[in-house]
N, C-alpha and C positions, 0 to 999 in steps of 0.2 A: 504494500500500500504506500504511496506517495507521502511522504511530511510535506508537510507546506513550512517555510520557513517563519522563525517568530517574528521577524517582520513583518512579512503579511499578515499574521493572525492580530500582533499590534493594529494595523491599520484597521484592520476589521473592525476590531472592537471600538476603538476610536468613531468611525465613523458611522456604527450600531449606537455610540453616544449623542454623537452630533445629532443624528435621529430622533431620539429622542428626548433632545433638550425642548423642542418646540412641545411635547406634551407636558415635562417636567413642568415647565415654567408656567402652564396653562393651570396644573391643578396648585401648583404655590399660590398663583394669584387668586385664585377662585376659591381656593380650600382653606387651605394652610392660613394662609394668610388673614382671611375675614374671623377665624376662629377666635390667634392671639389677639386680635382688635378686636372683639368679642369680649372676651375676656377681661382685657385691658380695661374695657368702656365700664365693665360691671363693677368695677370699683370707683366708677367716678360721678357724679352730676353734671350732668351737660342737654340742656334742651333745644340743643342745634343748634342757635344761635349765640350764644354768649360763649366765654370761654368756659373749660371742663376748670372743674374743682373737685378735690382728692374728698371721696366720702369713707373709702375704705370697706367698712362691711356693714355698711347702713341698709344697701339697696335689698343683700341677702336679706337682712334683717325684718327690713319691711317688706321684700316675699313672706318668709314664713308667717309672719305677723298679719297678711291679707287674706282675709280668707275665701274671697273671691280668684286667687290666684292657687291658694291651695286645693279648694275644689277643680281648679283648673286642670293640673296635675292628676285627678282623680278622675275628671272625662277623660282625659288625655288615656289613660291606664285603660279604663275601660273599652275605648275605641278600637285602642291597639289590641287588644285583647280579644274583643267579641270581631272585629274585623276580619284579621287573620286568621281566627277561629275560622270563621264560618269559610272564608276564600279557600281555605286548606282542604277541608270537608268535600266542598263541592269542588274542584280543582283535585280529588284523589276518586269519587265519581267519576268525573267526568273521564279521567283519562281510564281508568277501569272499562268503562263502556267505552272510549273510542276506542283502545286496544282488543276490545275485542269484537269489532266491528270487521265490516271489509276494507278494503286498502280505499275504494270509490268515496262508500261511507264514510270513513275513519275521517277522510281529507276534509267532507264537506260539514262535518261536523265539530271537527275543528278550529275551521275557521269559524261556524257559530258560536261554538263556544268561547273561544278569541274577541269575537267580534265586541264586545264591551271595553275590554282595557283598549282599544284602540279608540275609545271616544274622550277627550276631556273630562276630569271627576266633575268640571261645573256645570257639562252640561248634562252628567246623571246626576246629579245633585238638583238640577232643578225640575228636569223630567219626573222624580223622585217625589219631589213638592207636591206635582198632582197626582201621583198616584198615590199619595198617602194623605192627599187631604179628607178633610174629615166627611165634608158635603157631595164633593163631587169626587173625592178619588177614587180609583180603580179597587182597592184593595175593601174600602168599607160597601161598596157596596155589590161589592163577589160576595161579602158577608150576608147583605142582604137578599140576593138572591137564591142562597143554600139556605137560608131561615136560620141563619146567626146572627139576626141582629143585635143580641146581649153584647158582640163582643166588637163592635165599633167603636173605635180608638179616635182621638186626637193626636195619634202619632207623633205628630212634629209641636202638641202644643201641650202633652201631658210632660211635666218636669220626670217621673217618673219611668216614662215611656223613650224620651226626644234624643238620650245618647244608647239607647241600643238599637231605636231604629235606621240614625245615623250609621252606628256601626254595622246593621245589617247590610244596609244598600252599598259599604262601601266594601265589605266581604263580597257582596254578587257582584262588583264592578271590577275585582280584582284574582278573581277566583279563575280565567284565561288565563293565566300568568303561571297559577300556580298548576294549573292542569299540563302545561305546554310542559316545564322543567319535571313534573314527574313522571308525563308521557317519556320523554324522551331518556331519562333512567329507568322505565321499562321493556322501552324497544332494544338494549344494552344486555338483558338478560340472555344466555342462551338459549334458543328453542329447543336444543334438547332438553332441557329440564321441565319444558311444559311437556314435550313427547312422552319421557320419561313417567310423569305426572298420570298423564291422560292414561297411558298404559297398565298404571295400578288402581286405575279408576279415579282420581280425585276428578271433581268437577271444578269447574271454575273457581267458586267460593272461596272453595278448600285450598285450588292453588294460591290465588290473591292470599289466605290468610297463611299458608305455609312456604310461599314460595318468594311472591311479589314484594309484601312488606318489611319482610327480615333485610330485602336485599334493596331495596329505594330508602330505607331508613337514613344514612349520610343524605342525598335527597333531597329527605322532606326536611329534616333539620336544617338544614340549609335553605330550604324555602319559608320557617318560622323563622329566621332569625332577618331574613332579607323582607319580608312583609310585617316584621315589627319595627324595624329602622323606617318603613315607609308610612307607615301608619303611625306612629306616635308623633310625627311631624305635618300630620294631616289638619291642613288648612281650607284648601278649595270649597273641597265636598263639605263642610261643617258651615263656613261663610255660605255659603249657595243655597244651602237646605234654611239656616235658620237664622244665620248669622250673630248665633250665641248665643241666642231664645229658646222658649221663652223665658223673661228675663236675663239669667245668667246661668240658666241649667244645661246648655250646650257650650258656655265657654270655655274651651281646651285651652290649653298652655302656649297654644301657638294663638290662637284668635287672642288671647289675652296679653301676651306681649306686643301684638300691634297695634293693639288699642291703649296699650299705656306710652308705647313709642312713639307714634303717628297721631295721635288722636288729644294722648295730655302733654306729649313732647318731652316726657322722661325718659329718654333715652339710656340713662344708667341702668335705673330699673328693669326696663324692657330687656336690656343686657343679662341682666342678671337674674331673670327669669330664662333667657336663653342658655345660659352656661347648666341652672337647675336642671332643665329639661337634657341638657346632652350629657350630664353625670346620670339622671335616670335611665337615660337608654341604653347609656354604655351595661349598667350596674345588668338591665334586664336583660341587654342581649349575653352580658357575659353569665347568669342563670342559665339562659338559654342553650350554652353552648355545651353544659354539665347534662343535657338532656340523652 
């Protein structure tokens, strides 16, 4: 076999670098970067206009001491939660039934299935609005046509109700996503193991529960930890549905730092509700990953 000289392989590498400074420098400025200034900010007072002046740990302070912000915290949890729940569920469905479809079917029911994360969360978020209004949505009066009318809901206006229907609609808008990465850790497995399977008689079920889940597990875990990072930073769909109604029983941690940033112009605060919220994520996805 040929060596190639370590000069060349020098240059290689070199210019495999050069390559990739233009992404380098793209996630510094976009990532990296907004983070420490993040950070930075949440120890200071500054309402955009005037100069910043050093608070220290005031702004913490007066998070945990709001309790509008600490219930904040607690949709937020719930969202990410009941969300990814439910997108997982259905996204482990769904690919169950396309895999075991035909190659025609499997495609066109895929992209069905798909077809939702390809739309904007603000415009299922508001599509969402009517179908779960209370008068005219879809959903109350399916009720009333099966002869359930006991169980007609104000959905988006019961305080009790407003973040886990939130959270359902944004689990069905994100539940394509999850379908697509577990499809594609099951088309991975080998067929002889389903042949193998079929030959001592297990049926479908039996295969899914002996064969399918043992071995998409890395997977799915990887698909909980990637739709709680997305969801507990979930803005659109919550602004679009209720906009943190009613009252303040839908205001998440995100909706509630732009309204103390943008709206009172305390900026530090808002900071330091931001830094809270990315120590909770980290703390939950790293739980998560003991899974």
């Amino acid at each position: 076999r040929k060596v190639r000289p370590k000069s060349y392989v020098r240059r290689l590498s070199i210019l495999g670098i050069l390559y990739l400074l233009p992404a380098l420098l793209f996630i510094i400025l976009s990532m990296i970067v907004p983070v420490f200034w993040n950070i930075g900010l949440s120890f200071m007072n500054w309402n955009g206009f005037s100069a910043m002046t050093w608070a220290g740990l005031s702004n913490f302070a007066k998070a945990f001491g709001d309790h509008v912000t600490m219930k904040g915290f607690l949709y937020s949890i719930q969202v990410a939660f009941a969300s990814s729940a439910i997108a997982i569920a259905l996204g482990m469905l769904f690919a169950f039934a396309v895999y075991k479809m035909g190659t025609k079917e499997g495609a066109f029911y895929r992209f069905v299935f798909f077809g939702p994360v390809m739309m904007p969360f603000v415009v299922i978020g508001l599509l969402f609005t009517f179908i779960l209004a209370y008068d005219v949505g879809l959903v109350n009066n399916v009720l009333d046509l099966v002869g359930l009318p006991s169980l007609r809901r104000g959905w988006l206006a019961e305080p009790s109700l407003v973040v886990w229907s939130i959270g359902a609609v944004s689990g069905w808008g994100s539940a394509g996503f999850a379908m697509i990465l577990i499809y594609a850790a099951i088309v991975t497995i080998p067929a002889s193991m389903f042949e193998a399977a079929r030959l001592e008689g297990l049926g479908y079920f039996r295969q899914i529960k002996d064969i399918i889940l043992p071995l998409i597990m890395p997977t799915v875990r990887l698909v909980i930890i990637l739709m709680l990072i997305v969801k507990f930073k979930s803005y659109d769909i919550v602004f679009s549905m209720t906009k943190g109604g009613p009252g303040d029983s839908s205001t998440t941690a995100p909706i509630r730092l732009l309204q103390v940033a943008f709206q009172y112009n305390e900026f530090g605060y808002g900071a330091a509700i931001g830094v809270l919220l990315m120590i909770l994520v980290v703390i939950v996805i790293a739980a998560a990953q003991l899974l």
